[in-house]
N, C-alpha and C positions, 0 to 999 in steps of 0.2 A: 312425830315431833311437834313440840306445841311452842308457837315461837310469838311471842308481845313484841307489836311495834308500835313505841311508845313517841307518839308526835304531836307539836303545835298547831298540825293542819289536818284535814282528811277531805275529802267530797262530798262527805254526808252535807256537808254544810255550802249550798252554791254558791256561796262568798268567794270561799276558796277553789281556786279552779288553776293552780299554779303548776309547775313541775313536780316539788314535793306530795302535793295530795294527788296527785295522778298517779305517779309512780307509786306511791304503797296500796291503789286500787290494784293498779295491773299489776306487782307484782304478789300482790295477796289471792289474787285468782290464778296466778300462774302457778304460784305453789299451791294451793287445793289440786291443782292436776297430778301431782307429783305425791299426795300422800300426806299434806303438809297442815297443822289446823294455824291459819294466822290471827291473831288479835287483834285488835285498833287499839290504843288506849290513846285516846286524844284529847286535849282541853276544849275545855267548850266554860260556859257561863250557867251551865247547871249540871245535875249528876242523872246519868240513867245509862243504859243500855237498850242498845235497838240492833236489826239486824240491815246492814246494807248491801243489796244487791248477792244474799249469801256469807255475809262478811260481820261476826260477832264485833261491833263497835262500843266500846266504853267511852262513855262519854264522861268527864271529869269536870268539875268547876274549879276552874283555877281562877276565879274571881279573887280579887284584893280582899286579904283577910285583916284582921287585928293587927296581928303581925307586919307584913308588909305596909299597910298605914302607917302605923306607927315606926315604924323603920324610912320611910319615904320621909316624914313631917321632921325628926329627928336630923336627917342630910338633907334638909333642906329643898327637897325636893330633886336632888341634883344628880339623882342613880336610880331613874324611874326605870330605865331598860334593865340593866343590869340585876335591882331588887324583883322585876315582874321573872326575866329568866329563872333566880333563884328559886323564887316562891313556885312558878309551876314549877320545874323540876323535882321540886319535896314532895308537891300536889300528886304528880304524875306516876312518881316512883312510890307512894304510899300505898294507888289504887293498885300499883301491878302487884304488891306484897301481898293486898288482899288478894289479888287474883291468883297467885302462886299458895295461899294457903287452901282455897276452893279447889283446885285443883292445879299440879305442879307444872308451872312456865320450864321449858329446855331452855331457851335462848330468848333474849332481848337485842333488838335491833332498834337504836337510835341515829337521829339526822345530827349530822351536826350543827343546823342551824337552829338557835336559840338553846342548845346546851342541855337538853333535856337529858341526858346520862350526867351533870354534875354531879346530884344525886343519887347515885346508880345503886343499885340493892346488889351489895358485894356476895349473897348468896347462890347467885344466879348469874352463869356465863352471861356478856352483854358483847356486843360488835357494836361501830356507829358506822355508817355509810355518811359518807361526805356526798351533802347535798350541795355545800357552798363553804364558803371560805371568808370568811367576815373582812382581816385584814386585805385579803385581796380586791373583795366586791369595792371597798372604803376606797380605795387608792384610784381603782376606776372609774369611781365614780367623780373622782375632782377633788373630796373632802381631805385636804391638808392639812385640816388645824381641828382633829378631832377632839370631843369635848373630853371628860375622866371618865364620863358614862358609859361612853364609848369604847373608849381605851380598855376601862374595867369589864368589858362585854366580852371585848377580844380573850382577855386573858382568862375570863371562866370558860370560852369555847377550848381555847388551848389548853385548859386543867382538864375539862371532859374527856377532849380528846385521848390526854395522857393516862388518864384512869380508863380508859376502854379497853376491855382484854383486845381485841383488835379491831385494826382498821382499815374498809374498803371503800369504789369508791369507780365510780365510771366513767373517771378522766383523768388521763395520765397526768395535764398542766398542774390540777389542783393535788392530784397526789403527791406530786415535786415536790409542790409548794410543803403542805402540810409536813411531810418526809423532813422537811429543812426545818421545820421549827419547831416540830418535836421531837426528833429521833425514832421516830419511829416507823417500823414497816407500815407499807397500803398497800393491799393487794388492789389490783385493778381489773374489775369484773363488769363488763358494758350493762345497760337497764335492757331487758327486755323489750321489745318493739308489741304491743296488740293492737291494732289496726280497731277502730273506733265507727261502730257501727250503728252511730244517728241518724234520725231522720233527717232529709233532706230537704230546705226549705230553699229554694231559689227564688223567690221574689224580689231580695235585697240586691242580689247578681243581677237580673232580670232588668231591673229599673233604675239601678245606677251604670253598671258598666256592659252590660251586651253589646256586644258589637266593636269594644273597646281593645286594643290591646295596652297592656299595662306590667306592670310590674308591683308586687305586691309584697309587705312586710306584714306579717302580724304578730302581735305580741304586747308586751307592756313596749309603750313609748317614753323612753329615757334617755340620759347622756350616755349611761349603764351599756343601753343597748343599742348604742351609737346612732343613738336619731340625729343627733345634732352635726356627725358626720355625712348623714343624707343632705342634712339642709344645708352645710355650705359646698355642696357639688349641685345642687336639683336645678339651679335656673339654670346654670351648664349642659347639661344632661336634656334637659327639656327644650331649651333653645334649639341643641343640635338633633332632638326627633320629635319635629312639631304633632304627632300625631300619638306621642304617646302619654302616658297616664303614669302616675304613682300614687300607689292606695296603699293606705295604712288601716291596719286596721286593730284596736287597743284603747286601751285608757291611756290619756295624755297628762305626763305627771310635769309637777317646773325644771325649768331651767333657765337660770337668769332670771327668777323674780317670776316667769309667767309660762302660760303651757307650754311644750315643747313644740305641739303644734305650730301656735302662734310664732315661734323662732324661722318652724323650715316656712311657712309661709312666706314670712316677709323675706326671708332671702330666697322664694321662690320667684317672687316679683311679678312680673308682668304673666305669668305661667302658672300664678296659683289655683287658678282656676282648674287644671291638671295632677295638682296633686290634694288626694280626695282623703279624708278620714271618714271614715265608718263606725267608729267608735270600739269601742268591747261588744264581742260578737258573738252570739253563740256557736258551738260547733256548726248546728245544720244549717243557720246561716253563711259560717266563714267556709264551708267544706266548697259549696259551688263559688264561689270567689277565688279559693284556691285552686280548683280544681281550672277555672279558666285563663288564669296568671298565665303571660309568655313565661317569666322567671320567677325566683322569688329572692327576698336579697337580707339579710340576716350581719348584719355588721355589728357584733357584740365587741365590748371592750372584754369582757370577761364571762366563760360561762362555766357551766358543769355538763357536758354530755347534752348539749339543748337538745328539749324537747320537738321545739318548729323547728330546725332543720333536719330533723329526723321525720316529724309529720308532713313535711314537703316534698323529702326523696321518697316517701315511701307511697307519696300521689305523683310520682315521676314530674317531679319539677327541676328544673336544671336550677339551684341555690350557689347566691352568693355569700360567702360569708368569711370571715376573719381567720389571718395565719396567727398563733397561739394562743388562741379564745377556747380552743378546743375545737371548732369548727372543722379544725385538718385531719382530727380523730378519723370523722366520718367523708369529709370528701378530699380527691383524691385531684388536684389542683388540674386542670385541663381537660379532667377524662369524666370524674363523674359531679361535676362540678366547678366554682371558679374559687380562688382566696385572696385578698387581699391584706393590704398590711393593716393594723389596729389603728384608728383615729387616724384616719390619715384618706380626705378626701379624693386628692387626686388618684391615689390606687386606687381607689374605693369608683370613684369612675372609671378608671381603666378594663378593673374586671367586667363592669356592666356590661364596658360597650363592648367586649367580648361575647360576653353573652347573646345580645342583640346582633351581633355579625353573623353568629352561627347560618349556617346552610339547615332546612330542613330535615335533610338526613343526617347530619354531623348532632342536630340539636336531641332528633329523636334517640340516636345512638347512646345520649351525654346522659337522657331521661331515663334510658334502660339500665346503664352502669348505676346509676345514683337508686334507685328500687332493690339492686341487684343486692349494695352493699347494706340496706335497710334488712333484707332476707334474712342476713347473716345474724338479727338480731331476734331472732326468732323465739316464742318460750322452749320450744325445744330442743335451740342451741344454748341461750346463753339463761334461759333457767335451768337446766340439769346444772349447769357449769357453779350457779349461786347453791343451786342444793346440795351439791358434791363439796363445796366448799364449806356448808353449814355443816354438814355432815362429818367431815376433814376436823374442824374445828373441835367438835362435841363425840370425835371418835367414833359414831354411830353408823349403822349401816343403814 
């Protein structure tokens, strides 16, 4: 079976280091164990093909053409998102047609973030996995008075959507969602777990926090993903355990005109000096920071199956994190793990100080349940589960 996953992101490019390009790594290697040939086909700002890490990547230039210029300067500028979706989409779906005439694609797996199936080559079965949910990420984010650009973004994700012979998808929350505004089935099949085997640099551990105990978040820092919910709990939290620390560690995007950082700071107050950014980190930097976390604490307004709280329980960290973010997917509220309510500080300290209360053996107990249910995502379990379903699909054996 020869299957094109046709994306806006991949890892070839260190740019990109997000949920999306991780996930079609690990599970482009997971299906090679299985018999499986996967394709890249991903935009980039010129044309070639290279081999990454075993993995055929095509690499497409979905750079602004004639067309899109002159479609941009026409609307006045005023559907730069919505014409760039369009444009690669055509771009993306063009190269996979040459790829299907060189030798015949079975299946095409698209994200549904940025729409890249609008275009879909109606020759060739296609799926899209729901990576994200546009209208939902908008909502959580604070954005109530979206531009047309925007609006116009939504409803080519939603026309993709509906043109996808079907649709899956590794969190129940957003398959609801989706299910309710298209009518249409989402199977729900979890990502695969592969455990990340970089090198280990501990210097940044070593000489900011040894010795420390703390609590740790990493990730992008946004309203998104409720930083701004830390910051008006942290001088509370940090008042009442003078000895502990909060590291963040991420790129700090705005909120309110200025970094987000800059926000939990100043309501950190007299205690800033305890709550520490690191900034964007590499793996083998952030693995020993993680790995020495008392907790770790994940308070998303909205996710998809997150990545970090999967790469936390599966370094036995007791994580906190959000009831219907999808957080509750993977932990199991008091046993292998804590949840709180969405935007909402005071639970949001409630759970901590949970956390912090634990007994050493109650804590180690909580770290073995939260690995245990990480196991369960094994390529062994839940990729046969995706290739029996490709398989199911395409009638194939």
């Amino acid at each position: 079976m020869r299957i094109a996953f046709v994306t806006p992101e991949y890892i070839h490019d260190t740019f990109f280091d997000g949920g999306l390009a991780n996930y079609l790594h690990r599970i482009s290697l997971t299906l090679k164990e299985f018999g499986i040939e996967p394709i890249i086909v991903v935009a980039g700002n010129k044309t070639e093909t290279i081999n990454h890490n075993g993995i055929e990547v095509r690499i497409v230039n979905t750079s602004p053409d004639f067309w899109y210029k002159a479609l941009n300067r026409i609307t006045l500028k005023k559907y730069r998102l919505s014409l760039m979706w369009l444009h690669q989409s055509r771009a993306l779906n063009n190269a996979v047609q040459t790829l299907h005439r060189e030798k015949p694609i079975d299946l095409i797996q698209y994200p549904s973030y940025t729409a890249p199936g609008f275009w879909k080559n109606k020759d060739i079965p296609s799926i899209t996995r729901l990576s994200s949910y546009q209208p939902a990420l908008r909502i959580a984010s604070g954005n109530t008075r979206p531009t047309r650009d925007i609006l116009l973004s939504e409803k080519i994700e939603e026309i993709a959507l509906k043109r996808s012979d079907y649709i899956f998808g590794p969190s129940y929350v957003i398959a609801g969602m989706v299910k309710q505004a298209t009518g249409k089935d989402v199977t729900v099949i979890e990502t695969p777990f592969v455990p990340s085997h970089a090198a280990v640099d501990d210097a940044l551990y070593t000489s900011l926090l040894k010795g420390k105990r703390y609590l740790l978040y990493f990730g992008k820092l946004s309203r998104l993903k409720g930083i701004a919910a830390v910051g008006d709990m942290i001088f509370e939290l940090l008042d009442a355990h003078q000895n502990l620390y909060f590291v963040f560690a991420g790129q700090s995007y705005n909120y309110e005109g200025k970094p987000i950082m800059e926000y939990v700071w100043e309501r950190a107050g007299t205690h800033r000096g305890r709550a520490v950014h690191i900034g964007k980190t590499p793996q083998s930097q952030l693995f020993p920071v993680l790995e020495n976390a008392y907790a770790v604490v994940i308070p998303s307004l909205i996710d998809n199956f997150p990545n970090t709280v999967i790469e936390a329980m599966a370094h036995k960290k007791v994580v906190v994190g959000t009831r219907g973010s999808s957080c509750e997917q993977l932990i199991d509220d008091g046993k292998s793990g804590f949840l709180c309510e969405i935007n909402d500080p005071v639970s949001l300290r409630s759970a901590i100080e949970k956390a912090l209360a634990l007994s050493p053996s109650d804590k180690t107990a909580m770290e073995g349940k939260a690995a245990a249910r990480i196991q369960k995502l094994s390529p062994s379990i839940v990729g046969k589960e995706l290739v029996d379903f490709y398989r199911a699909l395409l009638n194939k054996p």
